[in-house]
N, C-alpha and C positions, 0 to 999 in steps of 0.2 A: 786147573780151570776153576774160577768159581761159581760159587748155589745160588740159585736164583732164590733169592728171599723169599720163599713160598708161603709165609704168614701174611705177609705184607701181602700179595698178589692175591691170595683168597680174601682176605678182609675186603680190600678194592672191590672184586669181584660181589662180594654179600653187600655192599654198597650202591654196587649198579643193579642190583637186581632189587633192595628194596625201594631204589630210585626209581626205578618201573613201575612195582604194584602203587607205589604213592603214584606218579603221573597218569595212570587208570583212572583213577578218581578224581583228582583234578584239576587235568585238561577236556577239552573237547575242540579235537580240529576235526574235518570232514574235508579239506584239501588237499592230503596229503605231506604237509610239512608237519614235523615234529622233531625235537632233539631225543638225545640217545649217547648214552655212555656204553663203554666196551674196556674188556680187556685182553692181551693177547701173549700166550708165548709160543714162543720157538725156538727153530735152531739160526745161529749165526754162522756166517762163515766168511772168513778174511782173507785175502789173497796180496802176500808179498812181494813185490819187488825184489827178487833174489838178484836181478843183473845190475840193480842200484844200491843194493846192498855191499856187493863185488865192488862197484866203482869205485864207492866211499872208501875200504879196505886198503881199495890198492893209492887211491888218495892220501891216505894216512904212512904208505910205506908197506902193507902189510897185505899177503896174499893169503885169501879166502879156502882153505883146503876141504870143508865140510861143511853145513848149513842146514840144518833141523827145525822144525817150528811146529806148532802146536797152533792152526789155523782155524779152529772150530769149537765154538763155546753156546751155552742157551741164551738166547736171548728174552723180553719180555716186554710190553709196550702198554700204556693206560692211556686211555684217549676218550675223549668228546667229543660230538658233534653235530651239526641243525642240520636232517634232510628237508631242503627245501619244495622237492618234488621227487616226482620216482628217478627223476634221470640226475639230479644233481645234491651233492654236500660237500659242506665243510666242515672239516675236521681237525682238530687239535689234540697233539699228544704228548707227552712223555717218554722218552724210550733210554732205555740199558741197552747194548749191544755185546756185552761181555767183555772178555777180556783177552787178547793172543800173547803169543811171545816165540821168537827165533832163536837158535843158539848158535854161534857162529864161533870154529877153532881157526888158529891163523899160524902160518910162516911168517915171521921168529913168531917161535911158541910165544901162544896166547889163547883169549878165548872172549868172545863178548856176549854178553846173556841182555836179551831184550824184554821188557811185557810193554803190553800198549790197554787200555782203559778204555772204553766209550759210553759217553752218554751225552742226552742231547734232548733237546725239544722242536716240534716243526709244524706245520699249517698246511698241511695238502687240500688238493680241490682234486673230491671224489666223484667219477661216474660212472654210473648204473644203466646197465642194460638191462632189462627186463625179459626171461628166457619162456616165463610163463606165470602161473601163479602165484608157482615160490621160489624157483630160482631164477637168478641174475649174476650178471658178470657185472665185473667193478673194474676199473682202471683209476690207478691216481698217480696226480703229478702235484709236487709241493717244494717246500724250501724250508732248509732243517739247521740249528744250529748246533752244534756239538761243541764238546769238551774230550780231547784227548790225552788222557793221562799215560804218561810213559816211566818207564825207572831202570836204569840201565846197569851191570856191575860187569868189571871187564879185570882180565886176571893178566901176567906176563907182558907181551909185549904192547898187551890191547890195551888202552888206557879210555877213560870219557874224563871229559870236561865237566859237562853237566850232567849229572845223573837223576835228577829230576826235572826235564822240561816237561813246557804241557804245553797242548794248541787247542784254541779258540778258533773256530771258523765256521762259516754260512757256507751251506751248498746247495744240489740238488738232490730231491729225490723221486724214483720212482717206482711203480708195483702195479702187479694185477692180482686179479684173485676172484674168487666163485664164493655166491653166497647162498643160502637155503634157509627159507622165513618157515619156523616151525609153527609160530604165531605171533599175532599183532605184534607179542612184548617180547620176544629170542628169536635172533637170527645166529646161526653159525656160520661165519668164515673162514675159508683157507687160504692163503695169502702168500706170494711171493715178492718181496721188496728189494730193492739195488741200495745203499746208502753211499753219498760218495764223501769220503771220509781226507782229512790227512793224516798222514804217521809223524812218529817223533822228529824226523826230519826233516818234513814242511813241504815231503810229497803226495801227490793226489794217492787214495788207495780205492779201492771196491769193495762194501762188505754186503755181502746176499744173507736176506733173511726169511725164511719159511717158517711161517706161523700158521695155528691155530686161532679163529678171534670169536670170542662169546658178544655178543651185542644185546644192548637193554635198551630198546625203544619206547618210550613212555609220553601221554599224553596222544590217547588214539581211539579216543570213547567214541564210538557212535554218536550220528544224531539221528534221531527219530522223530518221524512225522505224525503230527496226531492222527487215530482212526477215527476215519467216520462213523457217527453213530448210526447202528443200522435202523431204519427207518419202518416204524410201523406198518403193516399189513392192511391193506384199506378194508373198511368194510363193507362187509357184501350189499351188496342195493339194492333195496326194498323192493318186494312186489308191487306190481303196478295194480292201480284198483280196479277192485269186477267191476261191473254193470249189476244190477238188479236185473235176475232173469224173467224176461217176459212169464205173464200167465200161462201156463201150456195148456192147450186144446187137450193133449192127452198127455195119462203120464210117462216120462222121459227119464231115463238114467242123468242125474249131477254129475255135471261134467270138474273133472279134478282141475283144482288149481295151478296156474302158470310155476313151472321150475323159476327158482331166483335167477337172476341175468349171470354169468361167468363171469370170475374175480379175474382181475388180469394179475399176473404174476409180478411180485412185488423185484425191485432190483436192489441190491446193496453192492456197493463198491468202495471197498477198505482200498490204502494207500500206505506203502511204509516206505520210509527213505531206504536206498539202497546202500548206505551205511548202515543200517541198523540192525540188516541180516547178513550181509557179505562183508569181506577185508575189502578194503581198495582194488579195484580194477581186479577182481573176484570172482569167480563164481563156486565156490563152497562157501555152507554156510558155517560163522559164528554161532556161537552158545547163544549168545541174545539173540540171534535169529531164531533157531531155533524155540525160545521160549516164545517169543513171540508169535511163532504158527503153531506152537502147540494150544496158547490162547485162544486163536482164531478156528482150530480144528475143534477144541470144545464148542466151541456157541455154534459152528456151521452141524454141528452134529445134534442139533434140536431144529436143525430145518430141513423144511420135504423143500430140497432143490432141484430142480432139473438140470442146471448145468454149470459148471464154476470156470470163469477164463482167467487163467495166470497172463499178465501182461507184464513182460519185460522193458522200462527206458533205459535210454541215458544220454547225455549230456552230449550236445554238438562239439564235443574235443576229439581228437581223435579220427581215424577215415571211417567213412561211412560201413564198406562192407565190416573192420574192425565193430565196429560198435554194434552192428545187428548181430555179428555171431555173439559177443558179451552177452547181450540183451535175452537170445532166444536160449544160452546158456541159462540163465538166471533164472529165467521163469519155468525153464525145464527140471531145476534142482528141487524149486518151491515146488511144481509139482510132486515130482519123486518124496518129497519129505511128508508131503500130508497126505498119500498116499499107503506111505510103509509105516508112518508112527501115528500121524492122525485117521487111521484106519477110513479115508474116505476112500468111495468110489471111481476107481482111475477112468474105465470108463463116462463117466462124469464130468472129466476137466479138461479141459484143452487148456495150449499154449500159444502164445506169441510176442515175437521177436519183433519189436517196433523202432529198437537204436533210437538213432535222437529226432525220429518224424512226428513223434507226437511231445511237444514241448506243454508247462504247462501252462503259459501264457502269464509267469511271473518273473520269468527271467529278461524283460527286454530290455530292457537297459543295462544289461551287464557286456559288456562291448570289448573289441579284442578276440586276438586267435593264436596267441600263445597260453601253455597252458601254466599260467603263472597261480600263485595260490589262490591270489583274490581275486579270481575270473573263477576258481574252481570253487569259493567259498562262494560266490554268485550264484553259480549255476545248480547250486544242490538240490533244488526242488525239482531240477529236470532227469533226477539219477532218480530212479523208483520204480517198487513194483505194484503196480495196481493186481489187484481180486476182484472181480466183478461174480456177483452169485445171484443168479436165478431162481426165484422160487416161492414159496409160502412156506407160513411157520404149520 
């Protein structure tokens, strides 16, 4: 059997992954589409044709008494690909499939030694179920060309003709597999694929591959909505003027001056796109979220507030009751966080779930109800979480 070029395959790998930290910096989608390199090994595994191996035998004169074969070798695959949305990509690969080989002894003594070679390149169309946050299921169907290299040597009565052919050919392929998003930029995959192959002899074969797949998604920045500046505290409103007290007949206690009128409580209401604290269709927070409310917990923490509302949107995509649970998730997290790191007051904050009922009246003319990129690049002012904080400084 032979080694999977393990130099090679790590380099690729240190490739895809500084391909990533580079697409951090700069891209910025917020629809959901972005390209992505991976690499993957595994194991292969071939399956003979022993009753057509028999036929050929007896074809030539010669009957098949034994048959041995070496079916199972590593495989290894490099590929790229553009996720267009969470449900679909395309992908392009590279693949080695390893190497097998039979050993066949014959009546009149003989003996025929086979190995067979693969490699190939294909275009599958991948899709994505989405299981929850981070996992999803994958199915793909595609169409692959190969190269199979065969070399044959045959002793006594077994002779070949040709001892190095080789076959060119387009097939089909397919696979499924389970994936688990560790962050924006690594995803792990496990993978089961069918490759359908020919052998030396210009018959159909099966070869099954269970792979491991490392994924480098890049080009996944956040976007971020400016914060409002919070809004000066009004000031308090002047006493209203005395009168000049009458002469008094007798003397009177001075009566104390009118209290100033009550300040009415100032309001401020911050706004951050919900890219900028969440992944896509999310509700744990990102590190940039994170800094971001740790921001916003320092300055809420120089104000006497009476009460802070986390408001959860999002975007008319999607079914309604779907997008209210998103929503009431979201603002329930933002609570939880400036509660346990920016040490406010939980009793203090309330939440709510508003899904896509509160739009912000910028998105109308973005039109359509598939969720294609550039309906989702549209609608992004409608994905947010509003803060609304009650109080004086």
């Amino acid at each position: 059997m032979k080694q999977i070029p393990t130099l090679r395959v790590a380099a690729l790998t240190c490739l895809a992954g500084c391909a990533a930290s580079f697409g951090h910096g700069a891209w910025a989608q917020d629809s959901g589409a972005y390209p992505y390199l991976g690499v993957s090994l595994g194991e292969s595994r071939a399956k003979f044709d022993q009753t057509g191996i028999n036929a050929r035998m007896l074809g030539s004169g010669l009957q098949t008494t034994s048959l041995s074969s070496d079916e199972k070798d590593r495989a290894y695959r490099v590929f790229g690909g553009w996720q267009f949305n969470r449900y679909f990509a395309l992908e392009a690969a590279f693949f080695d499939l390893g190497q097998f080989s039979y050993s066949a002894t014959t009546v009149p003594a003989g003996s025929l030694n086979a190995n067979f070679k693969l490699q190939g390149g294909g275009l599958d169309a991948v899709g994505t179920l989405p299981l929850g946050e981070r996992w999803a299921l994958l199915g793909r169907l595609g169409a692959q060309y190969a190269k199979t290299r065969n070399s044959f040597t045959a002793t006594g009565a077994a002779t070949v003709t040709n001892p190095t052919p080789s076959e060119r050919a387009g097939n089909y392929k397919v696979g499924v597999g389970l994936q688990y998003a560790f962050s924006p930029g690594f995803h792990l995959r496990a993978e089961a694929d069918r490759y359908r192959m020919k052998d030396g002899f210009g018959d159909q074969a099966n070869v099954n591959v269970y792979s491991v797949s490392l994924v480098f998604p890049f080009g996944r920045s956040p976007m971020v909505t400016a914060r409002a500046p919070m809004p000066p505290a009004p000031a308090p409103a002047p006493p209203p003027p005395q009168a000049a007290p009458a002469a008094p007949m007798a003397a009177a206690a001075p009566m104390p001056p009118p209290s100033p009128a009550p300040t009415a409580p100032a309001v401020r209401r911050v706004t951050f796109a919900a890219e900028s604290l969440f992944g896509f269709d999310r509700a744990q927070l990102r590190p940039e979220g994170k800094a971001a409310l740790d921001a916003f917990a320092r300055e809420a923490a120089g104000t006497q507030f009476d009460v802070i509302t986390v408001q959860g949107h999002t975007d008319r995509l999607g079914s309604t009751a779907y997008n209210q649970t998103l929503s009431l998730a979201r603002a329930d997290t933002v609570k939880a966080y400036l509660v346990e790191s920016g040490g406010l007051a939980a009793a203090k904050i309330t939440t709510a779930g508003l899904g896509e009922s509160s739009p912000t009246g910028q998105t109308g003319d973005c039109q359509g109800s598939q969720p294609t990129a550039q309906l989702r690049s549209c609608l992004q002012p409608d994905r947010r979480v509003d803060i609304e904080v009650t109080g004086t400084r």
